[in-house]
C-alpha positions in Angstrom: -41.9 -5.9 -20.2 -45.7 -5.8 -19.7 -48.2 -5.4 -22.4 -51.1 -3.1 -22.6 -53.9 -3.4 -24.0 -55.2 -0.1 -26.5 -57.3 2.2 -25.2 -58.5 3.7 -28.0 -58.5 4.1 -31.7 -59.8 0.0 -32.1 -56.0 -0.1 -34.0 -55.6 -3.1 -31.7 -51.5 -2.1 -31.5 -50.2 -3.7 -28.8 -48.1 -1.1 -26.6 -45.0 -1.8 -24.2 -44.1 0.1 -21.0 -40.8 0.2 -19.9 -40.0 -1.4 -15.8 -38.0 0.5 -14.0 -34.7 -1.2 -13.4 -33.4 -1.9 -10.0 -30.8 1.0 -10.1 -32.7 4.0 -11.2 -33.7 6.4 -9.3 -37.4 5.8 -7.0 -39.5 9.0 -7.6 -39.4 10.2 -3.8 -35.0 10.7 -4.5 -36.2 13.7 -6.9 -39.1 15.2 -4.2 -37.5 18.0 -2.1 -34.9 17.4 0.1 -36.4 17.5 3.5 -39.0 15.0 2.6 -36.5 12.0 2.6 -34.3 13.0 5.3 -33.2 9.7 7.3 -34.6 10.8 10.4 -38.0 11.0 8.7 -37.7 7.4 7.0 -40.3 4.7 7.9 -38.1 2.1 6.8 -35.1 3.6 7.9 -34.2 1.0 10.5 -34.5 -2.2 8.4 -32.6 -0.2 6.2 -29.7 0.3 8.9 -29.6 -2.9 9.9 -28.9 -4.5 6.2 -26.0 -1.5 6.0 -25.0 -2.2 9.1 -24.9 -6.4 8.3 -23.0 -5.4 5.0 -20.4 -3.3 7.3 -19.4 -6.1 9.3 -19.3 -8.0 6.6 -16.8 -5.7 4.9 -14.5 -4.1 8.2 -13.5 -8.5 8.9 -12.8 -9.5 5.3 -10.6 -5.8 5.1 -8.7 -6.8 8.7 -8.3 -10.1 7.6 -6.6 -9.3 4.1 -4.8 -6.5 6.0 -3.5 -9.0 8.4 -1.9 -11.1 4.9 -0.2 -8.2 4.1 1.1 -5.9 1.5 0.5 -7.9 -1.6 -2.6 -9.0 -0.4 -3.9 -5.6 0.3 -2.8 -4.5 -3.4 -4.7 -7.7 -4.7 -7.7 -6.7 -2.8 -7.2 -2.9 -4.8 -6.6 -4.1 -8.1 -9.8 -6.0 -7.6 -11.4 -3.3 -6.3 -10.4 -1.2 -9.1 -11.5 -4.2 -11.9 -15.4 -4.1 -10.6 -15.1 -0.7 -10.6 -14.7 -0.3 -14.2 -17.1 -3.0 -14.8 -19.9 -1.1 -13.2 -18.5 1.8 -15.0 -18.1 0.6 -18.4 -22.0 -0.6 -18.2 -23.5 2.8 -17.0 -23.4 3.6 -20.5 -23.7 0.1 -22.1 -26.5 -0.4 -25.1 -26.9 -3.9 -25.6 -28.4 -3.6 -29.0 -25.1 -1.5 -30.7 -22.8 -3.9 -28.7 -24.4 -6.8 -30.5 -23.9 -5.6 -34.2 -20.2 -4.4 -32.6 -18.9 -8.1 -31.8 -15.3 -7.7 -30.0 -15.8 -3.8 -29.2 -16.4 -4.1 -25.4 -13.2 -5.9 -25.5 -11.3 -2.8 -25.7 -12.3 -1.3 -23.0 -10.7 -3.7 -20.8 -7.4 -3.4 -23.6 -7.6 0.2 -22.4 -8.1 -0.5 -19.0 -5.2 -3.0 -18.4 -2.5 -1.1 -20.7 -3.2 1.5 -18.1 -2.5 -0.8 -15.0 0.6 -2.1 -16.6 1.7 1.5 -16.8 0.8 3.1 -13.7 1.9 -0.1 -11.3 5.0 -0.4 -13.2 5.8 2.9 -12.3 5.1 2.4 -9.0 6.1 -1.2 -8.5 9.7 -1.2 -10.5 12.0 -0.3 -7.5 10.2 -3.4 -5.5 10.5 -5.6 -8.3 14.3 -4.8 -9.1 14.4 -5.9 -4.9 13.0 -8.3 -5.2 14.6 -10.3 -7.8 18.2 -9.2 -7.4 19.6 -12.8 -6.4 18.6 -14.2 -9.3 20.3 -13.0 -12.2 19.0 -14.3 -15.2 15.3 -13.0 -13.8 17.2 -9.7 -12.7 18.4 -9.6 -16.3 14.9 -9.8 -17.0 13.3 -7.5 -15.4 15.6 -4.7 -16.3 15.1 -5.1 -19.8 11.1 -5.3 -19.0 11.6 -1.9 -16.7 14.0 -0.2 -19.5 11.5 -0.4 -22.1 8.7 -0.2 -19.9 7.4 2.9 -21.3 7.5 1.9 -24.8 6.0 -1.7 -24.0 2.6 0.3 -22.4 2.7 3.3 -25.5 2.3 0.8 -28.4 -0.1 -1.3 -26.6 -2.1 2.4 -26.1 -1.4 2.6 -30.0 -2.5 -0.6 -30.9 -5.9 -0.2 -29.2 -6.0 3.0 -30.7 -5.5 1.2 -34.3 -8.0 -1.2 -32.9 -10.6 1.3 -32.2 -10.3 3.2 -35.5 -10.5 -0.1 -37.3 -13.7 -1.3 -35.5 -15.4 2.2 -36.7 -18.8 1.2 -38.7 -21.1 3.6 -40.3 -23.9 4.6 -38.1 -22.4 3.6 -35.4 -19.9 6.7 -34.5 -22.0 8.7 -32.1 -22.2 5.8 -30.2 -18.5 3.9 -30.7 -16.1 7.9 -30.2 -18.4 7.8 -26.8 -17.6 4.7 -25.1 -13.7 5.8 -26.6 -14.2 9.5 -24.6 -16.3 7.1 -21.6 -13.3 4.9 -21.5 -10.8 7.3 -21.1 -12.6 9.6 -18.0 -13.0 6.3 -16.2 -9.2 5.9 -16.5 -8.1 9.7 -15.5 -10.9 10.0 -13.2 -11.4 6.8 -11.9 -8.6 4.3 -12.0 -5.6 6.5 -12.0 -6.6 8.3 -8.6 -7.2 5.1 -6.8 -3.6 3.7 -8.0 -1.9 6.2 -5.4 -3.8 3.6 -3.0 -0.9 0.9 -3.7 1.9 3.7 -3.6 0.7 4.7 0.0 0.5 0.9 0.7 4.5 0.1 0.1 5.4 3.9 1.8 4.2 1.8 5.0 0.9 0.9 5.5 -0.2 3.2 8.2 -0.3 5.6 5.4 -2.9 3.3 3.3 -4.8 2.5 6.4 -5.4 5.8 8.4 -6.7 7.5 5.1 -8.9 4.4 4.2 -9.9 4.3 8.4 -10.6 7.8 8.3 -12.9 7.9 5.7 -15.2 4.7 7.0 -15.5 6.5 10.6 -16.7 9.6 8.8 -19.1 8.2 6.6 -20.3 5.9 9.4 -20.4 9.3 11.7 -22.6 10.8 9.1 -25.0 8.4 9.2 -25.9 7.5 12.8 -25.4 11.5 12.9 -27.7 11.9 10.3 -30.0 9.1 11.6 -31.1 10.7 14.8 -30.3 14.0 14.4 -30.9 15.4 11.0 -32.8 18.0 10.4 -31.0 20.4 8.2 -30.9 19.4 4.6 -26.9 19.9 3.7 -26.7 19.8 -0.4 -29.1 19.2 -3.2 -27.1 16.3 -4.5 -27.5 14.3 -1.7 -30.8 14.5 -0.3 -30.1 12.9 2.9 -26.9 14.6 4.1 -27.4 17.1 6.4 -25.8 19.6 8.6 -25.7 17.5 11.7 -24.4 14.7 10.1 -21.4 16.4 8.3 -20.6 18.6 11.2 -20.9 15.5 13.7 -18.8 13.1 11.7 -16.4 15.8 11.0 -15.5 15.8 14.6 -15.7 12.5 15.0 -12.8 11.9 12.3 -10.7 14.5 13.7 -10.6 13.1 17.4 -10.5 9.5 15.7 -7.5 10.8 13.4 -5.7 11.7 16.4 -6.1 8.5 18.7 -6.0 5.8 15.6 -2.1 7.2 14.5 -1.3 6.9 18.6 -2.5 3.0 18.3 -1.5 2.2 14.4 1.9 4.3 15.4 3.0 1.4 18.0 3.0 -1.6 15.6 6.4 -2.1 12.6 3.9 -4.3 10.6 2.1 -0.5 9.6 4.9 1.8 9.7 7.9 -0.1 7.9 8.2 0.6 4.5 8.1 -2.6 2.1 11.0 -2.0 0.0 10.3 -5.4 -2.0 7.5 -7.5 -3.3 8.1 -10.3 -0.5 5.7 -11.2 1.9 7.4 -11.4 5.4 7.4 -9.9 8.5 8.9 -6.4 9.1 11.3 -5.2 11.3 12.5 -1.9 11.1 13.4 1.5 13.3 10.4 3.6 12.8 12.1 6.8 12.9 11.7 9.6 15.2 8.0 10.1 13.3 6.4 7.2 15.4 8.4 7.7 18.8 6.5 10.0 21.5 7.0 13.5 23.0 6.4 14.0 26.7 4.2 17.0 26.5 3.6 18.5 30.4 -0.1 18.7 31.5 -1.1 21.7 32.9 -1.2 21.7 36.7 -4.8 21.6 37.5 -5.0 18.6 35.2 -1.9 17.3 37.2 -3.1 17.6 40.2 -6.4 16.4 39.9 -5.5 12.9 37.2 -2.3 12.5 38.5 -0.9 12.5 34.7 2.2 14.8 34.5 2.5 14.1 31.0 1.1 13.6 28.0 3.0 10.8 25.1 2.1 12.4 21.6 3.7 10.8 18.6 4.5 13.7 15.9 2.6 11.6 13.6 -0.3 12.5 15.5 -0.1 16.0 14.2 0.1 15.0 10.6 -3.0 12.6 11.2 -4.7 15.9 12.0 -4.2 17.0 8.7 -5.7 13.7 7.3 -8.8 13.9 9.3 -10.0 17.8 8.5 -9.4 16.7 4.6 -11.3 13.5 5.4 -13.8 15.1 6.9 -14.6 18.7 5.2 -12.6 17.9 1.6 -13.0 14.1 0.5 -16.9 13.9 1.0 -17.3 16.2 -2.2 -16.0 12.8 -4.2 -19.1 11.8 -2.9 -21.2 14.6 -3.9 -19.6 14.2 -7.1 -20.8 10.9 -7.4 -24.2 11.7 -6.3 -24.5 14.6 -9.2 -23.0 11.7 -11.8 -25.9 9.4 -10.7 -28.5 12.1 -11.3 -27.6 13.2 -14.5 -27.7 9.1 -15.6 -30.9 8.8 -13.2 -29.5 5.9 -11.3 -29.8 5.5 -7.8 -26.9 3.6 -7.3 -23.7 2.0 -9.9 -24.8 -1.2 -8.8 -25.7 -3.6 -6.3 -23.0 -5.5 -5.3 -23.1 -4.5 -1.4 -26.7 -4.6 0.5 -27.5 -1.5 1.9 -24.5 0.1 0.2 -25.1 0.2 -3.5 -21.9 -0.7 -5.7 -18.6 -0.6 -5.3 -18.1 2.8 -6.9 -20.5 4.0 -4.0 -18.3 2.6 -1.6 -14.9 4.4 -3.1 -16.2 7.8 -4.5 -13.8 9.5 -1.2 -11.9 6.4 -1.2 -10.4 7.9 -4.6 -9.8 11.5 -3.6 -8.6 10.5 0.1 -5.8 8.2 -1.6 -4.4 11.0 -3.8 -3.9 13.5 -1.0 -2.8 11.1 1.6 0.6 10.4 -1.2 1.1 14.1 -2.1 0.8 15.0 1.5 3.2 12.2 2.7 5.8 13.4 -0.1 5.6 16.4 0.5 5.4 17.5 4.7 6.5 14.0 5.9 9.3 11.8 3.5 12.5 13.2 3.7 13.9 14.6 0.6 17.4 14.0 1.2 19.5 11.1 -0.1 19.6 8.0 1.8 21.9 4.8 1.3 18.9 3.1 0.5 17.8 5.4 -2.3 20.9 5.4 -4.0 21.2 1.7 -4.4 17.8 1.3 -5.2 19.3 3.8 -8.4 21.9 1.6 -8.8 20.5 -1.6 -9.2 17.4 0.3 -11.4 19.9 1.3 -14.0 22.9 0.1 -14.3 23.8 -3.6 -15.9 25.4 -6.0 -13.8 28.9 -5.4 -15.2 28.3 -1.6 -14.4 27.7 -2.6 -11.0 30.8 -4.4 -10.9 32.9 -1.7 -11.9 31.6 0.9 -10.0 32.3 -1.3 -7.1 35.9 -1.6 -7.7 36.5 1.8 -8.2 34.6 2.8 -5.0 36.9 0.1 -3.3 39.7 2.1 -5.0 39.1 5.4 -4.0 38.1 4.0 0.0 41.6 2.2 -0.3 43.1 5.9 -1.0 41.5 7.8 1.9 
């Protein structure tokens, strides 16, 4: 901080003004919107090319952890999800109640990681029970773990609960019943929606990576869009969205929706389902979903190209659906965000990316894109019926190993009879 001098009074009292920190928000972010439109920013080119640096930057380290694989890939989220909360947790951090409250931060993170435990045990128990069912003293293991799974993650809840109501010190509850109601929106809000990110992961990773595709090519659309052709401020929030940009880059998504399923479609590594927790290859039939329909062209088209017909994958049709909720429906996680960040007047959660802000800027439509791309798989494209697969997977989820064994011998029995 800098001292002033007095200016009047002859009291001699020393007087401190506050510097602005490096997140809050510059004063021309509160001036009207059309005054800091992109295409009327004098820096606005530096300024693209540390974003665009940054991008590169983060589309290679995303292909190359894509490339790993699935576990990799759900690494990369619960990392992801871990500086995330961390940015979080300190939007509302006071350094000075934190120090007469030693051990209090801590359980935040208790919070935080009792919810992990239950939500990717939930949606990691089927994989796991694959995984280990050679080995039977582990498989023995993990059924007891995945029995009791529930009650494991409720009295850790409860014991942080016990903790919390234990730490409580007088003066201190505005402050302490805060950070408890904080905690929990950043894990409702927050961390459960990006979870459904590792559920679309092991349904097949197309269905992680279209969404998360779709979302970067719109919010890259925007900009440029936005860059050169913005005129027309779009929403309050954002003061440099505009019409141009969010009509652009919705088009964009849509025609890049459609093409990206044709070329993610062709390759088993995206649409096999991991069924386990290995990390090997897949192999797999990819279902009538990824094999393409001959549409006929029309004959002027014929004629004059030559191309009779037209290959469309169904899954192209679905990917439609993707794009429009990409492009009209997710950016309002972003708008979201931006109204979050003004009523804490912060520019950004942190600055972690150059030219991009924090992670949490980076995975504001991140969060809602995951959770429709899941209930829209389960609902228009997984089949509901019974499979082989599904029943075994019940099988080896919940019945012992002497269970097993005897429902084996009485299916042998009643095969033997027909």
């Amino acid at each position: 901080m800098t001292k002033d001098s007095g200016s009047g009074g002859g009291s001699g009292t020393p007087r401190f003004r506050r510097r602005k920190q490096s997140n809050e928000i510059p004063a021309e972010i509160t001036k009207q919107n059309g005054g800091s439109l992109l295409v009327n920013d004098h820096n606005k080119y530096k300024s693209m090319w540390i974003r665009t640096h940054s991008t590169l930057w983060m589309i290679g380290g995303f292909v190359f952890i894509i490339y790993m694989g699935h576990l990799y890939i759900c690494a990369m989220v619960v990392v992801i999800q871990i500086l995330m909360a961390k940015e979080l947790f300190n939007l509302l951090r006071k350094v000075r109640e934190d120090r007469d409250l030693p051990g209090f931060r801590l359980l935040n993170w208790h919070f935080f990681f009792t919810a992990m435990l239950f939500v990717y045990g939930r949606f990691l128990s089927q994989r796991l029970v694959n995984t280990v069912t050679s080995d039977k003293v582990l498989y023995k293991l993990v059924s007891i773990l995945i029995k009791y799974h529930m009650v494991i993650c409720y009295f850790l809840y409860i014991a942080g609960f016990v903790w919390f109501i234990l730490s409580l010190k007088k003066k201190m509850y505005k402050y302490q019943f805060g950070q408890y109601a904080w905690t929990h929106m950043i894990l409702i809000v927050v961390f459960t929606q990006s979870s459904f990110t590792v559920a679309n992961i092991f349904e097949g990773m197309f269905w992680f990576l279209l969404p998360a595709s779709l979302i970067v090519i719109n919010d890259i659309a925007a900009y440029l869009c936005g860059f050169f052709f913005g005129k027309t401020p779009l929403i309050k929030l954002s003061p440099k969205k505009t019409w141009e940009g969010f009509i652009g880059a919705s088009i964009a998504t849509i025609i890049s929706a459609f093409l990206l399923a044709n070329v993610m479609g062709r390759f088993e590594w995206l649409t096999c389902p991991r069924t386990d927790l290995s990390t090997g290859w897949l192999h797999c039939d990819p279902g009538p979903l990824f094999k393409p329909e001959y549409y006929n062209m029309p004959r002027w088209i014929a004629n004059s190209l030559a191309w009779k017909d037209l290959p469309v994958m169904p899954v192209q049709w679905h990917a439609l659906g993707l794009g429009l909720f990409s492009s009209i429906i997710a950016p309002f996680g972003g708008f979201f965000a931006s109204g979050f960040k003004r009523a804490f007047k912060i520019k950004d959660f942190g600055d972690s990316i150059p030219g991009h802000g924090g992670i949490t800027d980076r995975m504001d439509c991140q969060m809602v894109m995951a959770v429709f791309a899941y209930i829209y798989h389960q609902s228009f494209v997984k089949s509901q019926s019974l499979s082989v697969e599904s029943i075994l997977d019940q099988i080896l989820m919940n019945l012992t190993f002497e269970e097993q064994l005897d429902l084996y011998r009485k299916l042998g029995e009643i095969l033997q009879q027909k």
